[in-house]
N, C-alpha and C positions, 0 to 999 in steps of 0.2 A: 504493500500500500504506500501510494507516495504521498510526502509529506501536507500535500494541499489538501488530498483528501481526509488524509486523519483530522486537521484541522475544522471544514466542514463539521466532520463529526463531532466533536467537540463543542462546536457553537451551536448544533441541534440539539445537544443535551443540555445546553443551561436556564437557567431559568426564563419565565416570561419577564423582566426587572417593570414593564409598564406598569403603572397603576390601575386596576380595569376601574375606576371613580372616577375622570380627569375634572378638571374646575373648566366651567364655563354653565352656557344656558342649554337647557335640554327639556326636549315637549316633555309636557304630564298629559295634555288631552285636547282633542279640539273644543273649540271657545263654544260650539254649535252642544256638547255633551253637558256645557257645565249652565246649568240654567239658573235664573237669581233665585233665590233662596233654596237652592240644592248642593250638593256637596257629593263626593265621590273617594275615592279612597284607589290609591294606583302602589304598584312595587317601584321601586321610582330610586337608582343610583344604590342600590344594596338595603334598602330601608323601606317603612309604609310610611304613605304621608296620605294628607287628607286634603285635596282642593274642595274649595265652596268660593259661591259668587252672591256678596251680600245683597241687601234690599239696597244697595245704593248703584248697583251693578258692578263694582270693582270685584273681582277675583283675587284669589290668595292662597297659599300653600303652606303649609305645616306640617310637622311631624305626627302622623297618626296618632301618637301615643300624650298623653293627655300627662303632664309633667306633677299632676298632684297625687296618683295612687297608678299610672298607670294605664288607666282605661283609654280603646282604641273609639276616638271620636270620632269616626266614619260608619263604627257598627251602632247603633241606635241612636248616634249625634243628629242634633237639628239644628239650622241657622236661624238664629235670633239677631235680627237686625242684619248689622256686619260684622258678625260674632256667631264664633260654634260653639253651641253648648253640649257640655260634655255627658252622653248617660248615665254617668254614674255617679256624679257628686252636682253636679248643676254647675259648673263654674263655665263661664262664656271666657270663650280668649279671639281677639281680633286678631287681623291681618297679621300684625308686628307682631306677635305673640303674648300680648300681654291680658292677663284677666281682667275685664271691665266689669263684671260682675257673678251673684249667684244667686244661689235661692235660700241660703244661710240666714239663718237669724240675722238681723244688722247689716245682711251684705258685709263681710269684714273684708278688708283690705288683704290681698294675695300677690306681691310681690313676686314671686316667680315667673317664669318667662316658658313659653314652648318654643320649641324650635323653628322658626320663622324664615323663608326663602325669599329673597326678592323674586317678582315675576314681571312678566311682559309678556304681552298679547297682537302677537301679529299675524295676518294675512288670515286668522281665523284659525290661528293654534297659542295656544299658554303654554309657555315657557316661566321656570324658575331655574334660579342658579345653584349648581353647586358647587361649593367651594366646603373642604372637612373642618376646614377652622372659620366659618361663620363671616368668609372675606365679604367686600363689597364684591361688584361687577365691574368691570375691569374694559369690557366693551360690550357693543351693543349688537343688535339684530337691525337691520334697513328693513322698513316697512314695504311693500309691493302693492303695488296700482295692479289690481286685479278689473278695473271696468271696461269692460268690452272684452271679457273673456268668457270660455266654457265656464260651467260650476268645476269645482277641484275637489277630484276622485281619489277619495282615498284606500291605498289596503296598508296592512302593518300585519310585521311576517317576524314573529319571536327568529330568531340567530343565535346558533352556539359557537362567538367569536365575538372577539375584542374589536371596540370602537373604531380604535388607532387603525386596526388592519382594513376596516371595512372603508374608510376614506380614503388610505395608500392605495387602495386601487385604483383611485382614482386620476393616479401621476404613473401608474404602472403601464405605459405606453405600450409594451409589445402584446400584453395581455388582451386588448383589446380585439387583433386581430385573431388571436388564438383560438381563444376564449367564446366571444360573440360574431368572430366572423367577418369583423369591419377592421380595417388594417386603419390607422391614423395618417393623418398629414398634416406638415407644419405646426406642429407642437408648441406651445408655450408656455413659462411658468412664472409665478412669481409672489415671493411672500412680504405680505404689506402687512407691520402687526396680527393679530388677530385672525388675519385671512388671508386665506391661501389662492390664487389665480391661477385657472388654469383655460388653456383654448386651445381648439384644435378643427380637424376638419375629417370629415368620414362621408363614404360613398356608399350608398345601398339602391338595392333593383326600386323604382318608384310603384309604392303601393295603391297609389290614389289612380281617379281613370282619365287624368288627362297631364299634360306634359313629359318630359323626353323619358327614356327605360331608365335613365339611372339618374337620381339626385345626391346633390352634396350638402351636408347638413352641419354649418358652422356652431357648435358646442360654446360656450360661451359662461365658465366656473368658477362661481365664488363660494369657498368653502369657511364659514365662519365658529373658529373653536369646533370641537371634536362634535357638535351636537348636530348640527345641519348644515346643506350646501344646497345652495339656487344653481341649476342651470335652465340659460335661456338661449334657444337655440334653435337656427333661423334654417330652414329652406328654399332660400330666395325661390328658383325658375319653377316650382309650385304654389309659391306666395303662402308658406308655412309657419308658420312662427308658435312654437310652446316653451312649456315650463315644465319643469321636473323639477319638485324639493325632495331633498331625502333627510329626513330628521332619525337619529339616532338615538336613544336612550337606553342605557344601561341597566338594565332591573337589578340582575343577581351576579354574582361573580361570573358568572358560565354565559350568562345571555345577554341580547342584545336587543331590543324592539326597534327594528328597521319601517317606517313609516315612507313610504311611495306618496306623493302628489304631485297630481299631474293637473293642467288646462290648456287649454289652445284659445290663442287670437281670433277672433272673431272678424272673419273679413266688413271691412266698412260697406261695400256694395252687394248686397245679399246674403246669403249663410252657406256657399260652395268654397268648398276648397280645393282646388284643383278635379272639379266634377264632382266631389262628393261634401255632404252637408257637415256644418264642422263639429255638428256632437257626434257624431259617428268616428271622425277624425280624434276625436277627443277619447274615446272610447279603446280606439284603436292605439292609440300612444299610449293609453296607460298599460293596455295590456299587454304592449311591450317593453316599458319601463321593467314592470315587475318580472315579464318574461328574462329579463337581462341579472335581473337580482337573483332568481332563481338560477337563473346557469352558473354564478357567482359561487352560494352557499355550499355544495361539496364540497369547492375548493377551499372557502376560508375555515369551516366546520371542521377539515379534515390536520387543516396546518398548523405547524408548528413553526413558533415564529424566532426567525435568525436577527440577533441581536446586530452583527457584523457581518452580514453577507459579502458576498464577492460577486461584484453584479458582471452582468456582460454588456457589452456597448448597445444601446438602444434600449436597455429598459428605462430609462427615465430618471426623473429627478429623485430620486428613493431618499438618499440622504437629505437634501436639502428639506424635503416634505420632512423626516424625522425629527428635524433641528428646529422646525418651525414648531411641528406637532409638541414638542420636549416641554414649551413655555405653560400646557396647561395641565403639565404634570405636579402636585403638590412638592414633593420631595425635591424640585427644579425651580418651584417656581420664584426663588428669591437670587438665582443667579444666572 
């Protein structure tokens, strides 16, 4: 055995060193599940937490677990105002986490705090952050002009594999041809803070019933923090234009909740797109989005991941993607 190979081996045996938690914003649910005075209860970054959206319509996320005896405030909790109250002892705790009241003789004063997530609501999904030591938000989510588009179809497909790996394939250039069949061109990348860019361009048979047998479809990637990444990306000589988001969330050590949505542009002169109506087009792109994620899953499910690989020329920007990814790992994040 020559010495490259033992080495190889080596690097497949050691540990995963990523954090499967990393700090940033990560969906709990769509905004359309959480109605004002309801509340809901998710696996959410290793933990249970409890979103509710009070009588004022503001939403907010918490630790399921109710900081006075314990009890999970999503199993028989009800929202009072903008405050959940707890089944077991009465105590109400708002947004911030703090208890504004109970049903206590005197209402007595309760100083304690739950565990409390900042959130933000975009594009018709709730986002909180996390961070294991309680950090602020450190960046934000760009909000997206959805008017004049399909409605945005969702599916979420549980994955047994790490966050980090399920984005790198995103810069994993040669996979793309392997893997899905579409070989890439003209590649580009680039890490701005928080967010990772990437664009490229790909050729497939054209499935709609009018314009040339093959279209080229410019990919156009903004990946922000480990939690979710917009692509918007264009089919000019069909006059095609959609979205793909893919939102990530981490429930358990082992899993991953991969979240697919998708819409299409709505042509201004009628509802054809290249001869066919555009929620059908709509319809038709998700089920290939998700098609794509599904041919994806053996392979990350299966992998074991190389801390120091030895890449070959053309796979892509692997390290740079790492070095960017590194900033929202806890144990990194102060150097």
């Amino acid at each position: 055995m020559n010495e490259a190979a033992s080495t190889a081996q080596v690097q497949l045996r050691v540990a995963d060193p990523r954090p499967r938690f990393p700090i940033g914003w990560f969906m709990v649910c769509q905004s359309s599940e959480l109605e004002r005075g309801h509340l809901l209860e998710r696996t959410w970054m290793g933990d249970q937490i409890v979103a509710f959206r009070g009588e004022s319509g503001d939403a907010a996320v918490l630790s399921a677990f109710c900081p006075h005896l314990g009890a999970n405030l999503a199993r028989g909790g009800t929202v009072v105002g903008d405050a959940v109250r707890c089944p077991f002892h009465s105590l109400r705790w708002d947004g911030a986490g703090r208890c504004v009241g109970s049903e206590y003789p005197g209402d007595p004063d309760y100083s304690v705090h739950a565990v409390a997530h900042h959130v933000i609501e975009r594009f018709g999904f709730l986002f909180a952050w996390h961070h294991p030591d309680g950090g602020d938000p450190t960046f934000d989510i760009p909000e997206l002009d959805l008017d004049g588009w399909t409605d945005v179809t969702v599916s979420t497909i549980p994955i047994a594999a790490h966050v980090e790996t399920i984005h790198e394939n995103g810069v994993d250039a040669v996979h793309f041809g392997i893997v899905h069949g579409f070989p890439l061109s003209e590649p580009r990348y680039a890490a701005v803070g928080a967010s990772f860019h990437s664009e490229f361009h790909f050729a497939t048979p054209n499935f709609l019933r009018e314009g040339p047998p093959e279209i080229t479809t410019f990919f156009d990637t903004d990946t922000h923090g480990l939690g979710y990444a917009h692509s918007l990306n264009t089919a000019e000589a069909v006059g095609l234009r959609y979205r793909v988001l893919l939102l990530t969330t981490p429930t358990t050590d082992d899993t991953t909740d991969f979240t697919i949505a998708t819409t299409v542009q709505r042509p201004t002169d009628g509802d054809l797109i290249a001869g066919v109506p555009a929620d059908e087009v709509a319809d038709f792109m998700h089920r290939g989005a998700a098609g794509g994620v599904h041919q994806d899953i053996p392979i990350w499910e299966g992998l074991r991941h190389v801390e120091h690989p030895r890449l070959v020329k053309g796979d892509g920007p692997i390290p740079r993607f790492r070095r960017w990814a590194a900033q929202f790992r806890p144990d990194r994040e102060a150097s």
